[in-house]
DSSP file (Angstrom, degrees, kcal/mol; ACC not computed):
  #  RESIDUE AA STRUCTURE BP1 BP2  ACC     N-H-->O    O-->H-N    N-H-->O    O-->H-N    TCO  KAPPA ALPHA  PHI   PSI    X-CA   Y-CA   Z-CA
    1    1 A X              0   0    0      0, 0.0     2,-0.3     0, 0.0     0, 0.0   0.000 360.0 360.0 360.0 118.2  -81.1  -15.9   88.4
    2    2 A X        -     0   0    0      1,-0.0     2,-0.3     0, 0.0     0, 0.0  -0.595 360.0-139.9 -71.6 120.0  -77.9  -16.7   86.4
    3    3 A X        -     0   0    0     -2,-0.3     5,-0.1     1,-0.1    -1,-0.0  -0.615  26.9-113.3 -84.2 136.7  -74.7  -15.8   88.2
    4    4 A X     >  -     0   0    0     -2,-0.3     4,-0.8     1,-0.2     5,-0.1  -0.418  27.1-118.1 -73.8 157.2  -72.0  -14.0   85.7
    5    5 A X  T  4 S+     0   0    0      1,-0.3     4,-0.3     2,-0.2    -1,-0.2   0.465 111.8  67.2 -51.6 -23.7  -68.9  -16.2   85.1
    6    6 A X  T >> S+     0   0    0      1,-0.2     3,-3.3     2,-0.1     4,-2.4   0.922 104.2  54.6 -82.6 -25.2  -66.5  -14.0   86.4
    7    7 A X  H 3> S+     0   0    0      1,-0.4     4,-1.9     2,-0.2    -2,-0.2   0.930 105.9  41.3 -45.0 -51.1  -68.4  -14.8   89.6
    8    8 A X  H 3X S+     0   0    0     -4,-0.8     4,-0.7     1,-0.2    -1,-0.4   0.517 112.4  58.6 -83.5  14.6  -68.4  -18.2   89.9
    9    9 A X  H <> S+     0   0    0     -3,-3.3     4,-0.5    -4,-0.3    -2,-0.2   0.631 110.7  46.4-110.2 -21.4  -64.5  -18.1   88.6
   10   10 A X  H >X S+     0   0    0     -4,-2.4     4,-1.6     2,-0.2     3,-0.6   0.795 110.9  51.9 -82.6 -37.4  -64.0  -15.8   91.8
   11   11 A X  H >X S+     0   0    0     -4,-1.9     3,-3.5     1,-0.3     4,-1.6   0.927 116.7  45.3 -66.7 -64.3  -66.2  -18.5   94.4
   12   12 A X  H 3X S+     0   0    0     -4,-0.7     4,-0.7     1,-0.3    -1,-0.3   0.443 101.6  56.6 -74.8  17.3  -64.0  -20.9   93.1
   13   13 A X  H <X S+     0   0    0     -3,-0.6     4,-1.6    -4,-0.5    -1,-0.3   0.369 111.6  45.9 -81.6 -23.6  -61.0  -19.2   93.3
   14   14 A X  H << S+     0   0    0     -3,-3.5     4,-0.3    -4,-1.6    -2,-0.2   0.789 109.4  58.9 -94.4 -21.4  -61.8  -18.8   97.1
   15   15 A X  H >X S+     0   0    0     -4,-1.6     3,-5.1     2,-0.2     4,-2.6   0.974 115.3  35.0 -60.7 -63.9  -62.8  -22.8   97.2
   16   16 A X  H 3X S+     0   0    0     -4,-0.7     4,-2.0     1,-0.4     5,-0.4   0.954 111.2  58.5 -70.6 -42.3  -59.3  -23.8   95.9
   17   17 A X  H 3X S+     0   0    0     -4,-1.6     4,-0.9     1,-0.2    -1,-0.4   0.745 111.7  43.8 -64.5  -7.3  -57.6  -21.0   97.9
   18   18 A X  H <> S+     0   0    0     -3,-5.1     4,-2.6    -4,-0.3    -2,-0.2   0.902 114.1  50.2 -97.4 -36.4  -59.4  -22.8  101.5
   19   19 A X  H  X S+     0   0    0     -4,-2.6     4,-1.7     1,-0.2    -2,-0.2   0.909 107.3  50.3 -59.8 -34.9  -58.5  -26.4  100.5
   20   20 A X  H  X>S+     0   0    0     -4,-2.0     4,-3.0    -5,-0.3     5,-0.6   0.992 119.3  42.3 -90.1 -61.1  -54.8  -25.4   99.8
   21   21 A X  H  X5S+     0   0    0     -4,-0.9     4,-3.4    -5,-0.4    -1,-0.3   0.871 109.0  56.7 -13.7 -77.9  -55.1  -23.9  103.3
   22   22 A X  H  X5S+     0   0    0     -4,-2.6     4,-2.7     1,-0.2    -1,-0.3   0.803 108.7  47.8 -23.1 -59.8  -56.9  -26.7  104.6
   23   23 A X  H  X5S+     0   0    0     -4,-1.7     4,-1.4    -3,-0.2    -2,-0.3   0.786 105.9  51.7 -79.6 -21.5  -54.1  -28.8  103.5
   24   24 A X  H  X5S+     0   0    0     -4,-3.0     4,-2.1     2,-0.2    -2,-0.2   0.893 102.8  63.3 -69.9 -45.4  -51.1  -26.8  104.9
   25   25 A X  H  X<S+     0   0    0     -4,-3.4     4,-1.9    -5,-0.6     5,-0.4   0.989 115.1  35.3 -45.0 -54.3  -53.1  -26.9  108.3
   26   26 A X  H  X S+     0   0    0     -4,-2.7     4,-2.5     2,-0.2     5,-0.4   0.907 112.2  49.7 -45.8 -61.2  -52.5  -30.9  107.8
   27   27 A X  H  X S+     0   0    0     -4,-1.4     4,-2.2     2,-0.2     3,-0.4   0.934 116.3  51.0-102.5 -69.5  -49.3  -31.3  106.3
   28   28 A X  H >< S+     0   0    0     -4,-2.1     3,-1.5     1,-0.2     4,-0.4   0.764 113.5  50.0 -20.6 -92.0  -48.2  -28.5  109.7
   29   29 A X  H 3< S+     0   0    0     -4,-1.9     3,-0.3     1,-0.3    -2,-0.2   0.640 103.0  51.6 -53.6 -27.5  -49.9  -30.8  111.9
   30   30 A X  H 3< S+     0   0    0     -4,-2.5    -1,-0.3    -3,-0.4    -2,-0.2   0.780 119.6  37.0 -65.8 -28.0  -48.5  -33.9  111.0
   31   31 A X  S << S-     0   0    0     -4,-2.2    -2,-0.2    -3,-1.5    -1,-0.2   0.539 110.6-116.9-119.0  21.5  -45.0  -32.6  111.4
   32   32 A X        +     0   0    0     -4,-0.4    15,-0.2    -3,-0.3     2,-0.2   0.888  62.6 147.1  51.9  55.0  -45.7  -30.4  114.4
   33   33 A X        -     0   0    0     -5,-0.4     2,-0.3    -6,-0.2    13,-0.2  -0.428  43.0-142.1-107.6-174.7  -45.0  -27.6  113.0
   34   34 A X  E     -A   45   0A   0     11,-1.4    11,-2.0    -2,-0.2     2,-0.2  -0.749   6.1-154.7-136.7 108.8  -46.1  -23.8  113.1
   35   35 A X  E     -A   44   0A   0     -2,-0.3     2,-0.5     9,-0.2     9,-0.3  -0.529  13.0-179.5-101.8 124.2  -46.5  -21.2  110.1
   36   36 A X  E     -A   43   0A   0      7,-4.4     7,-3.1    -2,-0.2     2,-0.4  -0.928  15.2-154.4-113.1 165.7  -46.2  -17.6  111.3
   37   37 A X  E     -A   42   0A   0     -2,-0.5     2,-0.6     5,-0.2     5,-0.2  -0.977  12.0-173.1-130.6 116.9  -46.6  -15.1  108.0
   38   38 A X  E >   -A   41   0A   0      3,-2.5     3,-1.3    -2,-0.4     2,-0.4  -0.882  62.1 -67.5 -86.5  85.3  -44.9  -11.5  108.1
   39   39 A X  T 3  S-     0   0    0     -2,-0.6     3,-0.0     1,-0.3     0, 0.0  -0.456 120.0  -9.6  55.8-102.8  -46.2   -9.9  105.1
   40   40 A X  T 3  S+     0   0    0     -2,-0.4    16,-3.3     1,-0.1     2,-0.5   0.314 117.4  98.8-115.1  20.6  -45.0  -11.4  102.4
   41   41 A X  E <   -AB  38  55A   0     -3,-1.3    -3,-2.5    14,-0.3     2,-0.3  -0.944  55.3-159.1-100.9  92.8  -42.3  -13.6  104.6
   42   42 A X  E     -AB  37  54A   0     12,-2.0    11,-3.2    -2,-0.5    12,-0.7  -0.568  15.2-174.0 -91.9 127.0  -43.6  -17.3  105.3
   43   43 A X  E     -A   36   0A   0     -7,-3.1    -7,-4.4    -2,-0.3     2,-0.6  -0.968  20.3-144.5-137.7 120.6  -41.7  -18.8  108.4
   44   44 A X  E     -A   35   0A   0      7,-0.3    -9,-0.2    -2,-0.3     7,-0.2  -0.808  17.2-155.3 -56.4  65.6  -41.8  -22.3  109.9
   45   45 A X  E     +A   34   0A   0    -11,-2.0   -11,-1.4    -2,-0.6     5,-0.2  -0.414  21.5 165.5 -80.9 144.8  -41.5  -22.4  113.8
   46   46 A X  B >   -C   49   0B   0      3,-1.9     3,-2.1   -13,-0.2   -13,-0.1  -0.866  62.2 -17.8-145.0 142.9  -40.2  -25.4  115.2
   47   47 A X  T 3  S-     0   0    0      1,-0.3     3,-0.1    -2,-0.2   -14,-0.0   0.940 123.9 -59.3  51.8  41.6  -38.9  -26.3  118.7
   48   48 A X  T 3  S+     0   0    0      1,-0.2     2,-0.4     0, 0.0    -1,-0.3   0.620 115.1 112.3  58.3  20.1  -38.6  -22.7  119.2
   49   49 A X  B <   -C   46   0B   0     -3,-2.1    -3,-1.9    -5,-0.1     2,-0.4  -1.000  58.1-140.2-116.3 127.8  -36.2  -22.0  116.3
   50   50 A X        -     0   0    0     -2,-0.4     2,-0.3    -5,-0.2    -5,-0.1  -0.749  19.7-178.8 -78.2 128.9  -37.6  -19.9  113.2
   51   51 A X        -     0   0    0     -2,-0.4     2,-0.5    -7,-0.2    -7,-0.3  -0.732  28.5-116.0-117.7 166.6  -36.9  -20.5  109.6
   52   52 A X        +     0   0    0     -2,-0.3    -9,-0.3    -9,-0.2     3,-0.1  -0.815  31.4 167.8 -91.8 135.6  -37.9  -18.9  106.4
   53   53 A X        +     0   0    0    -11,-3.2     2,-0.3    -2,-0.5   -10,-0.2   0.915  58.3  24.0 -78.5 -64.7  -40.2  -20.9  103.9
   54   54 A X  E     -B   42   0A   0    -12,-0.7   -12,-2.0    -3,-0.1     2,-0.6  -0.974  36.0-155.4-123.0 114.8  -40.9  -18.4  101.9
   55   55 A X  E     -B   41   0A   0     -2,-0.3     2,-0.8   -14,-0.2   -14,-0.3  -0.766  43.7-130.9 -84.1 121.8  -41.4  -15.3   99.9
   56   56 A X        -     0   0    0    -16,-3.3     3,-0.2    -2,-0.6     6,-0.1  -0.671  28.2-178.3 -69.7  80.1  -45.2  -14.7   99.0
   57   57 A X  S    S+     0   0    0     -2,-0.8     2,-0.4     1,-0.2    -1,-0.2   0.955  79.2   9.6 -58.1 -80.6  -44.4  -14.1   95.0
   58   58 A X    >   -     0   0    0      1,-0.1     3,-2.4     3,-0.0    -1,-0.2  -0.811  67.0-152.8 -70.6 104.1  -48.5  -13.4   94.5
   59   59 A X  T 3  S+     0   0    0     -2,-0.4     3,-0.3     1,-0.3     4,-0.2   0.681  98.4  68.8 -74.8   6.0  -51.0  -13.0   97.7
   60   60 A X  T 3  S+     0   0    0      1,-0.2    -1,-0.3     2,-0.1   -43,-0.1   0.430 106.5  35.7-109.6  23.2  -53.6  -14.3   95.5
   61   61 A X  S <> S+     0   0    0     -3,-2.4     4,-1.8   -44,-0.0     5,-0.2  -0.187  79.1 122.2-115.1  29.7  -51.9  -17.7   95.5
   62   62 A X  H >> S+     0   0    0     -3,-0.3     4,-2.6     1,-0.2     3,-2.1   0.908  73.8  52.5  -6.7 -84.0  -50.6  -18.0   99.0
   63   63 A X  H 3> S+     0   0    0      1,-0.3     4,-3.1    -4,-0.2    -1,-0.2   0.745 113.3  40.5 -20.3 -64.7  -52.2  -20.7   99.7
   64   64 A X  H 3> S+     0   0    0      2,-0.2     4,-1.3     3,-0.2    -1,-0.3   0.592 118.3  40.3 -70.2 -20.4  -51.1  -22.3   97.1
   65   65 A X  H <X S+     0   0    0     -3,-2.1     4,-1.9    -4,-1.8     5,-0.4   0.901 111.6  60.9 -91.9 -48.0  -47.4  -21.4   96.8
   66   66 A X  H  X S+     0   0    0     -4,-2.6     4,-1.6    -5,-0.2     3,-0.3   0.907 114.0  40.9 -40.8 -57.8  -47.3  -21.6  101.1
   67   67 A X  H >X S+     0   0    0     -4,-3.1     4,-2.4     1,-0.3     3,-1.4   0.974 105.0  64.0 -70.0 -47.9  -48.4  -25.8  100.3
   68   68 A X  H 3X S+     0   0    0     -4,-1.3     4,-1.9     1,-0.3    -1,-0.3   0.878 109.2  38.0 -22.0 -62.7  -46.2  -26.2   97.4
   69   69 A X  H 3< S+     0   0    0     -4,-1.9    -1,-0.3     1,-0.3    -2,-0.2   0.649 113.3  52.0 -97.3   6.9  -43.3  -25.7   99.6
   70   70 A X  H X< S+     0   0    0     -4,-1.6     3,-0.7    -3,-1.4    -1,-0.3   0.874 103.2  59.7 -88.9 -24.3  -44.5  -27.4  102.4
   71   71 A X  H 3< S+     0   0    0     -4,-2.4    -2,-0.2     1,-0.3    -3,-0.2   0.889 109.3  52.9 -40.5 -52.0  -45.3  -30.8  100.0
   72   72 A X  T 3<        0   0    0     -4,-1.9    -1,-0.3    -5,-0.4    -2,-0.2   0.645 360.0 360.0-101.6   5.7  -41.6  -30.6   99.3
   73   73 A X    <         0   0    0     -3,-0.7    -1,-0.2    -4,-0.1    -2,-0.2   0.717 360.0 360.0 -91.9 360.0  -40.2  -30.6  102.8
């Protein structure tokens, strides 16, 4: 059975959104960090002080904006 295109553009839209995931879990654990999310407010505990990362422009790129800014710190 042939699956429609917007389908497989949705499976792999959930693919990219767990790698980007995937990779924030690294990029956190290498620098011993902790990501809490308040809605659309991305925060960065470390050593028991909380920062802000982020503002969530689009929750259907989190992922992806949440790695973005962690790549550049």
């Amino acid at each position: 059975m042939k699956k429609r295109a917007s389908q497989k553009a949705a499976e792999y839209s959930i693919e990219r959104a767990e790698w980007y995931r995937q990779q924030c879990d690294e990029i956190l654990f290498q620098k011993g960090i902790e990501l809490q999310i308040d809605d659309l407010n991305v925060y960065v505990k470390q050593n028991d002080q909380r920062t802000l990362l982020l503002e969530i422009a689009n929750p259907k790129t989190m992922w992806f904006e949440i790695w973005l800014k962690l790549a550049e710190r």
